[in-house]
N, C-alpha and C positions, 0 to 999 in steps of 0.2 A: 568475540562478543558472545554474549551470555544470551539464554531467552529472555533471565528477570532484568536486562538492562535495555534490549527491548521494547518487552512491554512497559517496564516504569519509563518509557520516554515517549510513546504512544499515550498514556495514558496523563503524564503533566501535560504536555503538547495538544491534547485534544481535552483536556479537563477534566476527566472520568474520575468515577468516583470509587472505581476499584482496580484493583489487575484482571478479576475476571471480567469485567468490563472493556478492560486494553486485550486482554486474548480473544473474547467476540471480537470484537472492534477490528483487530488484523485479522483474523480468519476471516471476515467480511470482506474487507476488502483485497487481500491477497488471491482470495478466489476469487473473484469478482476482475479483479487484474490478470490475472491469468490464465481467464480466458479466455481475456480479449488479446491478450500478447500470444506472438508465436513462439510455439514449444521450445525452440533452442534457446530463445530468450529467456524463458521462463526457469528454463533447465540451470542458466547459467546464472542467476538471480539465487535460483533454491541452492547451490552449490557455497556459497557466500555465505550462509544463513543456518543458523540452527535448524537441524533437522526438522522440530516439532513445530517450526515457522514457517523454513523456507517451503514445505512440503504444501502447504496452503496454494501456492503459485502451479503446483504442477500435477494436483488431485483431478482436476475437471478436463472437459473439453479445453481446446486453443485455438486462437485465430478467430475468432467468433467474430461478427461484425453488429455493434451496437455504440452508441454516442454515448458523450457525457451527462446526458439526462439518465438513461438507464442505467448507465454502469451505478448512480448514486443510488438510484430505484433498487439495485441487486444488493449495496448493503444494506440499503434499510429493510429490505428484508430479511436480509441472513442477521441483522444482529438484532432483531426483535426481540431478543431474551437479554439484551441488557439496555441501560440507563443513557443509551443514544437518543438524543430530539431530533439531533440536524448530521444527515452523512457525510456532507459536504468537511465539516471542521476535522472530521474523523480520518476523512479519505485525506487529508492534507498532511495529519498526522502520521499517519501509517504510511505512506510514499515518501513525506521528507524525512522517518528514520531508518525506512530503505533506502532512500541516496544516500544516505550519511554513514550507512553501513555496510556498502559495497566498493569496492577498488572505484576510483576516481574513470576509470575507461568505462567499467559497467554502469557508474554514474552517469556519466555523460548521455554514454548509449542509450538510457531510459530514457533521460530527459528529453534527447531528441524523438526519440519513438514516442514520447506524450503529446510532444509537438505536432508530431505526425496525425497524430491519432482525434488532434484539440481537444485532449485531456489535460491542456495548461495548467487549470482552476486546483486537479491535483497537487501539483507540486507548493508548496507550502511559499509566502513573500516572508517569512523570517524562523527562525528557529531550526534544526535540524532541518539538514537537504534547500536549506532556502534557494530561492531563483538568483542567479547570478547574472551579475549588470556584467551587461556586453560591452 
């Protein structure tokens, strides 16, 4: 997988109105994700992933302990320099075309650790990475 296939699928997915708007938009929330996931996880995510992407995952602290109200609070701050309203559409965007772009076991593995974590609201109900009926 490419970076610009990526970002052009964060960016239809979440509605943005540029690419540099879909690369804020992942570097928000990749970091923001990454520091809530543990380092091996995060390690084994960036390994999947374009360099200039997956590295988002494994720049910051790990393991950090914060909910799903903050984690949306950490990107609306980090993407303050583009054309995001709402983190929530974004954060759904960018996790379900990181499921959609990691092996099916690393798939699963996150989803379950979002579970874990009741970061559900992350993972997207249609489009790339959607939730899947049990």
């Amino acid at each position: 997988m490419e970076r610009h296939d990526f970002y052009g699928s964060v960016q239809h997915e979440a509605s943005l109105a540029s690419q540099t708007d879909a690369e804020v938009a992942t570097q928000a929330v990749l970091s923001a994700l990454g520091e809530r996931l543990d380092e091996t996880r995060s390690q084994r995510l960036d390994g999947m992933l374009p360099r200039e992407i997956g590295d988002h995952l494994t720049d910051g602290a790990s393991d950090r302990r914060f909910d799903y109200a903050e984690f949306c609070s950490r990107i609306d701050e980090r993407s303050e320099h583009a054309d995001i309203d709402d983190p929530e559409p974004v954060a759904r965007a960018v996790v379900g075309t990181l499921l959609e772009h990691v092996d099916d076991d690393e798939s699963e593995a996150l989803r379950e650790r979002l579970a874990e974590l009741e970061f559900e609201d992350a993972i997207p109900e249609s489009g790339p990475g959607a939730k899947r009926s049990n």
